[in-house]
N, C-alpha and C positions, 0 to 999 in steps of 0.2 A: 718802868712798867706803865701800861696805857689805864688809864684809867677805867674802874670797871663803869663807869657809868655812860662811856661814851660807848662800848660795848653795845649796853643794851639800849644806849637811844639809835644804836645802827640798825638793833636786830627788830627793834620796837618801837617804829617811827608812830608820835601821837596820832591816834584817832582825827585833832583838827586837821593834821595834816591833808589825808582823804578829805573829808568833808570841805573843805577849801576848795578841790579839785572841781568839786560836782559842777560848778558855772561853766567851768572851762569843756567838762566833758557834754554837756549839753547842750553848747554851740557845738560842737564838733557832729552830734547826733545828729543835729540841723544841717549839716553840710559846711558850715561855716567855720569850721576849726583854722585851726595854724594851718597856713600853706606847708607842703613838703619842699624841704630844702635839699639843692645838691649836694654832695660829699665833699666834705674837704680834706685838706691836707698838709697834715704837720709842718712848720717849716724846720729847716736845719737846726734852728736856734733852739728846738724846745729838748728838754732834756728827759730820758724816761727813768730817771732817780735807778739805775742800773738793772731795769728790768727790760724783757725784751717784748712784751708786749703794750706799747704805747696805752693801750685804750683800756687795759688793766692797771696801769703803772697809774693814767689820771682820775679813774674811780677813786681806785683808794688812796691816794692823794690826796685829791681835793678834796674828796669825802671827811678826810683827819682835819682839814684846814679850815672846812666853814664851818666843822664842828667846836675846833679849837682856834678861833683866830688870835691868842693870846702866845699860839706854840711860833708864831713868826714873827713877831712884835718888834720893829724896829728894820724888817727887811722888806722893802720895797719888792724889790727885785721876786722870790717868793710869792709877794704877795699877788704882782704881774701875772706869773706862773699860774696862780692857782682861777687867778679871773679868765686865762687864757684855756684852761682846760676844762671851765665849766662852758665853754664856748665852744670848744670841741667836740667836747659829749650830750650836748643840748643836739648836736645835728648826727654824730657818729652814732650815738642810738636811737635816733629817729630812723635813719635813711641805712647804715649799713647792713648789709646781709646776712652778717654773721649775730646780727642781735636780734633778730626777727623772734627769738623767744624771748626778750626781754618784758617787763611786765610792762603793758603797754599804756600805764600810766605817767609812768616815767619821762617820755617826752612830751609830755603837755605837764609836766611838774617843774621839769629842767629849762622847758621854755620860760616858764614863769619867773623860775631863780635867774635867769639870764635876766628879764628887763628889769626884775628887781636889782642886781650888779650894777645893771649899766647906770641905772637910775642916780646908784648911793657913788658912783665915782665920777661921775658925769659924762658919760661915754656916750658916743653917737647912736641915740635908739635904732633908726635906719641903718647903721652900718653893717655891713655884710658880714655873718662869721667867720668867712677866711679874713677880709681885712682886719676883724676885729682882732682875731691869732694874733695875725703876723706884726700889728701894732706894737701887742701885749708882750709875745717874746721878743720880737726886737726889744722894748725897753727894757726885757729883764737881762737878755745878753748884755745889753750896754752897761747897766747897773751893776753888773757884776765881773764888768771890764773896767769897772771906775771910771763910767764915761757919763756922766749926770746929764748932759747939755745934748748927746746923741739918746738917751732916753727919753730927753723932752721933747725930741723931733720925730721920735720914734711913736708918740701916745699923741703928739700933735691933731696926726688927719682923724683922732677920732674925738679929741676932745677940743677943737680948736686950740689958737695960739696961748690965749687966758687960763684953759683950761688945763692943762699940762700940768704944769709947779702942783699945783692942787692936787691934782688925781695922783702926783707922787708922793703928796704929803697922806691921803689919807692910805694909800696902798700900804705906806708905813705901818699906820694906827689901822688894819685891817679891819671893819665892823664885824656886829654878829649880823648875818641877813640870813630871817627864818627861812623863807620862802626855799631859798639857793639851797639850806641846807640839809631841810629836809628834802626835798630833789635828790641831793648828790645822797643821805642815807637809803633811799629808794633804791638808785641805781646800784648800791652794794650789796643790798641783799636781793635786788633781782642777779645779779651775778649770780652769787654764790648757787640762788635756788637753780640757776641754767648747769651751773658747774656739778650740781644733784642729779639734777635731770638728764646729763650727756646732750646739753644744750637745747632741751625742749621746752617748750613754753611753762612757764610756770604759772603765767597770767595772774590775775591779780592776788591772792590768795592773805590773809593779814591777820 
């Protein structure tokens, strides 16, 4: 049984949460926000844990994952996954069409959780989120092929050649990273409020 407390940190992301935002949302007010990014696209390697909607299957996913990083404790591979689909959803709910009601905090929260990620595993800040994907699933496919030496070729172009071994030891020992998590809680219960709504904006509402 899931813990009730993770419940209500889904349904009841803290107050600093928001209040964090307001910098981010205030360059944006100025014109100077995050650039908008193209769409990407899953590669073959990533798995949608037997659901058929990709971009629902890595909400709540990742969403359980940076809530609990102690539920993959010892799986690299997993833990690949879960930096690979907050990479996803950092651009899939900014840019796709079908989330145009999503509370439109959430990608300038997700952006945030993304360079805090990239930060704590040492990943290319500059890298492009499909490169960054297709890195991250490739290594988890190889890791989970028992192929350690093709996941460190696989995490290579984004952490250099030093940095690899590394980024798979701490993928391991997954951290807690607020920023990333409370993102990914945002983007779950803007779901569900869309999934109320018959997909209309629910906008910020807390």
């Amino acid at each position: 049984m899931t813990d009730p407390s993770i419940h209500h940190a889904l349904r009841h992301p803290p107050r600093r949460a928001f209040l964090s935002l307001l910098p981010v949302l205030a360059l944006a007010a100025c014109g100077q926000g995050l650039p908008r990014q193209d769409q990407v696209q899953l590669p073959e390697t990533a798995r949608s844990d037997g659901l058929t909607d990709p971009t629902r299957s890595a909400i709540l996913s990742a969403s359980y994952v940076f809530a609990q990083p102690a539920s993959i404790a010892g799986d690299a591979a997993a833990g690949a996954e879960a930096l690979a689909r907050l990479e996803y959803l950092a651009v899939e709910l900014d840019v796709g069409p079908r989330w145009i009601g999503m509370d439109p905090l959430v990608p300038l929260a997700l952006a945030q959780g993304r360079a805090e990620a990239r930060a704590a595993f040492g990943l290319d800040p500059a890298a492009s989120p499909q490169r960054a994907m297709d890195g991250l699933y490739g290594a988890a496919a190889a890791l989970r092929a028992g192929d350690r030496d093709r996941a460190i070729a696989a995490l290579t172009p984004l952490t250099g050649t030093a940095g690899a071994a590394p980024a798979l030891t701490r993928l391991a020992a997954f951290p807690s990273l607020p920023r990333a998590t409370e993102a990914l809680a945002r983007a779950r219960i803007g779901m569900h409020r869309m999934d109320r709504d018959g997909g209309r904006s629910g906008l910020w509402r807390s």
